[in-house]
MISE-804138 format. One record per residue (C-alpha): x, y, z. Coordinates in steps of 0.02 Angstrom, whole numbers, plus 32768, in hexadecimal, padded with zeros to 4 digits. Example, Ala and Ser with C-alpha at 12.3 -4.5 7.8 and 13.67 -1.06 7.14 Angstrom:
residues 2
82677F1F8186;82AC7FCB8165;
***
This chain:
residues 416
EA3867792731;EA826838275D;EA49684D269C;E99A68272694;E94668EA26CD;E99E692A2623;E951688125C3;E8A168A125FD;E89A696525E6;E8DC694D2511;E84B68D52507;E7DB692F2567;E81869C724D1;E7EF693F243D;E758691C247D;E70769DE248F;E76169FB23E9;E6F9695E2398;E658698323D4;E66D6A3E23AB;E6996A0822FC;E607698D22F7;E5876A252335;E5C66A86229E;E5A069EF222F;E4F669BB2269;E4D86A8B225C;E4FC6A8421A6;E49269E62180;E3EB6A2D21D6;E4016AE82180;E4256A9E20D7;E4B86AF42067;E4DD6BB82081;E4766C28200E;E4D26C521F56;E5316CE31F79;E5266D021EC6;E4636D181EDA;E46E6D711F76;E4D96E001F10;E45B6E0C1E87;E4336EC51E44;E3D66F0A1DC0;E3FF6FCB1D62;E37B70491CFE;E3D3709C1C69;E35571181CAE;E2FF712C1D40;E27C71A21D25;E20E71C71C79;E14C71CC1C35;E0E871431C27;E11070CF1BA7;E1C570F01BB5;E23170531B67;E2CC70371C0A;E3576FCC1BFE;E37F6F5B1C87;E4206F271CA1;E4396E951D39;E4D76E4F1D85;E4F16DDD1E22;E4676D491DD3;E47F6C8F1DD0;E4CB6C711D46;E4886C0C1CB6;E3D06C301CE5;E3416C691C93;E2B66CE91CFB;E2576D891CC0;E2656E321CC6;E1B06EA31CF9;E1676F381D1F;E0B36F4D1D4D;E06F6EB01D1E;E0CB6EAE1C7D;E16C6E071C5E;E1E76DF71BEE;E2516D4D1BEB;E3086D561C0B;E3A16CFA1C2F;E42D6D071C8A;E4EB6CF01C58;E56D6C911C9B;E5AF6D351CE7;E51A6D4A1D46;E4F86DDF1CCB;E4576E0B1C64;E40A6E921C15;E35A6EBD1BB1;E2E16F461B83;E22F6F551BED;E1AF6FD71BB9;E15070211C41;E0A1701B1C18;E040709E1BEC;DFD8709E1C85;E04A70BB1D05;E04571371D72;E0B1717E1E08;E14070F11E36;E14F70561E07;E1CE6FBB1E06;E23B6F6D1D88;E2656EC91DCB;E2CB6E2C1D93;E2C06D791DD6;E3346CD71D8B;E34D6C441DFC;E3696C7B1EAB;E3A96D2D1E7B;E3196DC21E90;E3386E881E7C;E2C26F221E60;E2D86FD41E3D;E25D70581E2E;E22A70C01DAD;E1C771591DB7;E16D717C1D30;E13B724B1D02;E0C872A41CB3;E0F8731E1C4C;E0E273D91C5A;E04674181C14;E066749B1B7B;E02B75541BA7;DFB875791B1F;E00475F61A9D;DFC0769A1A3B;DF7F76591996;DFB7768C18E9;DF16769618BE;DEDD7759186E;DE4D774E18B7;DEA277711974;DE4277341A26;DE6077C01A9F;DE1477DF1B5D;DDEF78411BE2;DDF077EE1C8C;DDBC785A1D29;DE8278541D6F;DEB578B31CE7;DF55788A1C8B;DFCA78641D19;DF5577E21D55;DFB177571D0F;DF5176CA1D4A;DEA876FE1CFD;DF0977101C66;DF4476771C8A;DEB3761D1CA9;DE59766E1C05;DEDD76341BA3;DEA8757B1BD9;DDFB75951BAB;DE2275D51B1C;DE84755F1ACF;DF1775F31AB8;DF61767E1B0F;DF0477261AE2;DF6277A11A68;DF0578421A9D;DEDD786E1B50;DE6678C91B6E;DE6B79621BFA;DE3179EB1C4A;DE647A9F1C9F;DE087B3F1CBD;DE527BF41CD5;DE837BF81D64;DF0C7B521D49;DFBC7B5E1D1B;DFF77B0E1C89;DFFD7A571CAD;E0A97A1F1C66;E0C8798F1CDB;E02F79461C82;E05C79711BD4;E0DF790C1BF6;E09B78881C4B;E031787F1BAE;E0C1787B1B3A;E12477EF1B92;E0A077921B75;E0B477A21AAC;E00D780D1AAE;DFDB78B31A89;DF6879261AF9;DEC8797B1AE4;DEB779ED1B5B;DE057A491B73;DE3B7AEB1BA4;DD8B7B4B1C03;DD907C061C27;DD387BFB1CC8;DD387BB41D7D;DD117B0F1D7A;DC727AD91DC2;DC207B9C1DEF;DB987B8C1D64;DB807BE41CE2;DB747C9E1D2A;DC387CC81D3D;DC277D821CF7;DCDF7D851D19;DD087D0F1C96;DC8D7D671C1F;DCD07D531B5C;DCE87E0D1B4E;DD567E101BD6;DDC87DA21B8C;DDBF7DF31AD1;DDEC7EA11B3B;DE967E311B6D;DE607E301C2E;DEB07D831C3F;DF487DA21BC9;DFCC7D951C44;DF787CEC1C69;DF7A7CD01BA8;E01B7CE41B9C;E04D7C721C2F;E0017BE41BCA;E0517C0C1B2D;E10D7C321B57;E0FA7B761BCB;E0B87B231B44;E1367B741AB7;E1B87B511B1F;E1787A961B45;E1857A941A80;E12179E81A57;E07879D91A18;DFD979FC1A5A;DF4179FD1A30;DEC57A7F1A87;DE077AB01A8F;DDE77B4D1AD7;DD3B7B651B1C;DCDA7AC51AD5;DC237AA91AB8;DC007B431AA5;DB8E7B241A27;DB0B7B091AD5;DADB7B421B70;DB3C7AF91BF4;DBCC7B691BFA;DBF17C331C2A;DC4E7C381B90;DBB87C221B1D;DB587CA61AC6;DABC7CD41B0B;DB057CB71BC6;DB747CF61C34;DB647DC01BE0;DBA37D581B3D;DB4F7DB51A92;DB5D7D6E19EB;DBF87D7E1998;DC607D731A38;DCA07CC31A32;DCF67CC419A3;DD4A7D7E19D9;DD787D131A6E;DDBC7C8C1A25;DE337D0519A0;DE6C7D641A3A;DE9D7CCC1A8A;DEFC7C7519F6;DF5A7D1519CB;DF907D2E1A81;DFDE7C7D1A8C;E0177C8419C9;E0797D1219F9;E0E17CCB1A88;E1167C4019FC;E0B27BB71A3A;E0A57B72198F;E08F7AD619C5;DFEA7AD119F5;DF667A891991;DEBB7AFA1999;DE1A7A8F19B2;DD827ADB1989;DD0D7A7119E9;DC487A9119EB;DBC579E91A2A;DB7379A019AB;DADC7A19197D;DA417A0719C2;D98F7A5B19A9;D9AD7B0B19FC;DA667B0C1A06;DAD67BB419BE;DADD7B861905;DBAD7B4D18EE;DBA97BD5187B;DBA17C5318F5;DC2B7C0B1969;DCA97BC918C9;DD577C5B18EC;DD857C2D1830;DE047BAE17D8;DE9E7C281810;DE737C1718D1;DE447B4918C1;DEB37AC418B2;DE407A3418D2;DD797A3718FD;DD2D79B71964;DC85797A19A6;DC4879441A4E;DBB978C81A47;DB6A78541AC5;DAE877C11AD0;DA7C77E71B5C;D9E7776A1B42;D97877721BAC;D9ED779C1C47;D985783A1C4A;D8DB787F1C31;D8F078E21B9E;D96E785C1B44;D94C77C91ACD;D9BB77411A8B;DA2A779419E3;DA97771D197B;DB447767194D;DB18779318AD;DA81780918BF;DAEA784F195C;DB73788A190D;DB3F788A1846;DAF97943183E;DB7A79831897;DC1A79361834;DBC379841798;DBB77A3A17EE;DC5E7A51182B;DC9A79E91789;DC487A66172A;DC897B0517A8;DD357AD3179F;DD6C7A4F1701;DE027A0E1701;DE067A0B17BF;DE3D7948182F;DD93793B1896;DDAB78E4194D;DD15789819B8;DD5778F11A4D;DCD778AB1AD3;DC8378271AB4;DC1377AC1B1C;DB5B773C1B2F;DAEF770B1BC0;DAB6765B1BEB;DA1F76931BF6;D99776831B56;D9EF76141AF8;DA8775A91AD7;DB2675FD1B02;DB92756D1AB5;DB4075811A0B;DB5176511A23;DC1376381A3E;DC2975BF199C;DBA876391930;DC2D76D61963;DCCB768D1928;DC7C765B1890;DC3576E51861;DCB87760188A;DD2E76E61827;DCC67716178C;DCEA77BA17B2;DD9E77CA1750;DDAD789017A0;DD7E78581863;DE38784118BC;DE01781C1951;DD8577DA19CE;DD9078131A8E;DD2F77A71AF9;DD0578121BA8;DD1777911C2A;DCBF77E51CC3;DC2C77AD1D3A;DBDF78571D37;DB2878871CFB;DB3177BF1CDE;DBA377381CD6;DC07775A1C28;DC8676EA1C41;DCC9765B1BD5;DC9D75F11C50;DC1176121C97;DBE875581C7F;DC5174DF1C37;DC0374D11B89;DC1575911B72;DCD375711B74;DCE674D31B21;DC9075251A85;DCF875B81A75;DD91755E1A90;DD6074E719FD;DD18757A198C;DDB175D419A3;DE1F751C1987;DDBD752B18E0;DD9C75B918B3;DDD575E817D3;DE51768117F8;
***
């Protein structure tokens, strides 16, 4: 009997040892069999995870139930596949054309389920490029040329990137290099309006009189311009004292002191000043607005085919923006006077170097398309310079949408 404490506290051991046994059983039978740790490990890989819309992936999964079939989508879009006996499949899924921002690949056979995302990108929109065309776009935008995002944003209305920029400086500005090269990284040449006066003082500046600059008052000035643009070295084209074919300006005849016969005196002085510091570079443009009834006859002002490298005209559409205006097509705008400075100086390229219309008095759409044809018929016309200023109106491409949607697509289309 001394033995029977030790007998009872073994069976008391078996017994806690059963039931604990026979918890872990009737724990097994209620919860059902453990998950498939194969399915639980299931994974899914992009070949890539990032593309445009409409991108074909390949999906490669490992970790599935083996032997099973499932599918394989993205966005709404299945493809059948089926699993090996490795756990292991792989297929292509396109990602639909649609798609936008992120969105998920994902895989599901038997119990095994895996996603990955994909994000899809849109591509880079292409900057719009200067056009081959001979008959070149060019601008003037009131930032001048080292504005780069109303360059910029012409370039989109356009439909291309301009190939001459248009500027301007008056005497008393240095010359502006930064800008001609501004212009030139931009694979575009500059036409810079070069004014021999003080900018916005009218058109009584007796200091700036014509004879004063024949007499060589402003050489030193001259010559400032010509040794920084000789030594600059690349082209240029420049128009010294424009319009002056009107009445606008203290360097026209008739104004200012001016006499007959002292614009062109002006002009020679001027060229031979700069020609003489070796700016050879510089393309002379003779550039009077297209004549009018009472403007200087062009030839009074024309400094002769040794002093002119190119002539240009300045023309605008003014409707009915003003009183004394009326609606003019492009053709009886510019058509007299592309014969008179074809006739003045043959032989010579002819640019449109400002050109514009007003909304108001007609359709500005159907003035843009009319231009570029017409100057496209013009074989001698190099180049059209749209002025894109809010100034005595709105001249801008767009001044409404259909303004710029025209001249985008006239210039898309135009022959040369």
């Amino acid at each position: 009997m001394a033995n029977q404490p030790a007998w009872r506290a073994r069976h008391r051991q078996r017994s806690m040892l059963g039931a604990a046994l026979l918890s872990v059983v009737l724990t097994i039978l209620m919860l059902g069999p453990a998950p498939d740790a194969r399915a639980a490990a299931a994974s899914i890989s992009l070949g890539v995870s990032s593309g445009p819309a409409g991108s074909s992936v390949t999906v490669t999964g490992t970790g599935f139930p083996r032997k099973q079939a499932g599918t394989l989508g993205v966005a709404g879009a299945v493809i059948p596949i089926r699993v090996s006996a490795s756990g292991y499949f792989k297929a292509d899924v396109r990602i639909p054309a649609s798609a936008q921002g992120t969105v998920l690949v994902e895989a599901i056979a038997g119990t095994g389920y895996a996603a990955e995302a994909f994000t899809v990108t849109t591509p880079a929109a292409e900057s719009p490029v200067v056009s081959p065309s001979s008959l070149r776009f060019g601008v003037g935008t009131p930032g001048g040329p080292l504005a780069a995002a109303e360059l910029d944003a012409v370039s989109v209305l356009a439909g291309e990137a301009p190939s001459v920029v248009l500027s301007y400086k008056d005497f008393r500005q240095a010359p502006p290099l930064s800008e001609l090269d501004a212009v030139r990284a931009r694979g575009a040449i500059t036409l810079l309006t070069w004014e021999p006066w003080v900018w916005g003082q009218g058109t009584n500046q007796p200091a700036y009189s014509l004879d004063r600059i024949t007499e060589g008052d402003f050489d030193p000035y001259l010559r400032q311009w010509g040794a920084a643009l000789a030594q600059w070295g690349h082209p240029i084209m420049l128009r010294f004292g424009h319009e002056m074919n009107g009445n606008w300006y203290p360097w026209v005849e008739g104004i200012n002191g001016n006499g007959s016969g002292d614009y062109v005196a002006a002009w020679r002085h001027v060229h031979d000043v700069l020609a003489a510091t070796g700016a050879s570079n510089v393309d002379w443009v003779w550039s009077p607005n297209v004549p009018y009834a009472g403007s200087t006859p062009l030839t009074q002002l024309y400094p002769g085919a040794d002093y002119v490298d190119s002539v240009s005209l300045d023309g605008y559409n003014w409707g009915t923006s003003v009183s004394w205006s009326a609606w003019i097509e492009p053709a009886a705008l510019f058509g007299s006077g592309l014969q008179q400075v074809r006739d003045l100086a043959p032989g010579k390229q002819i640019l449109i170097s400002e050109t514009a219309s007003a909304e108001a008095g007609g359709s500005k759409a159907a003035w843009n398309r009319a231009l570029v044809e017409y100057l496209s018929d013009q074989p001698d016309v190099s180049a059209l310079v749209w002025f894109h200023f809010t100034k005595e109106t709105d001249w801008r491409i767009d001044s409404s949408a259909s303004s710029s949607d025209a001249l985008a697509a006239a210039l898309a289309l135009r022959t040369r």
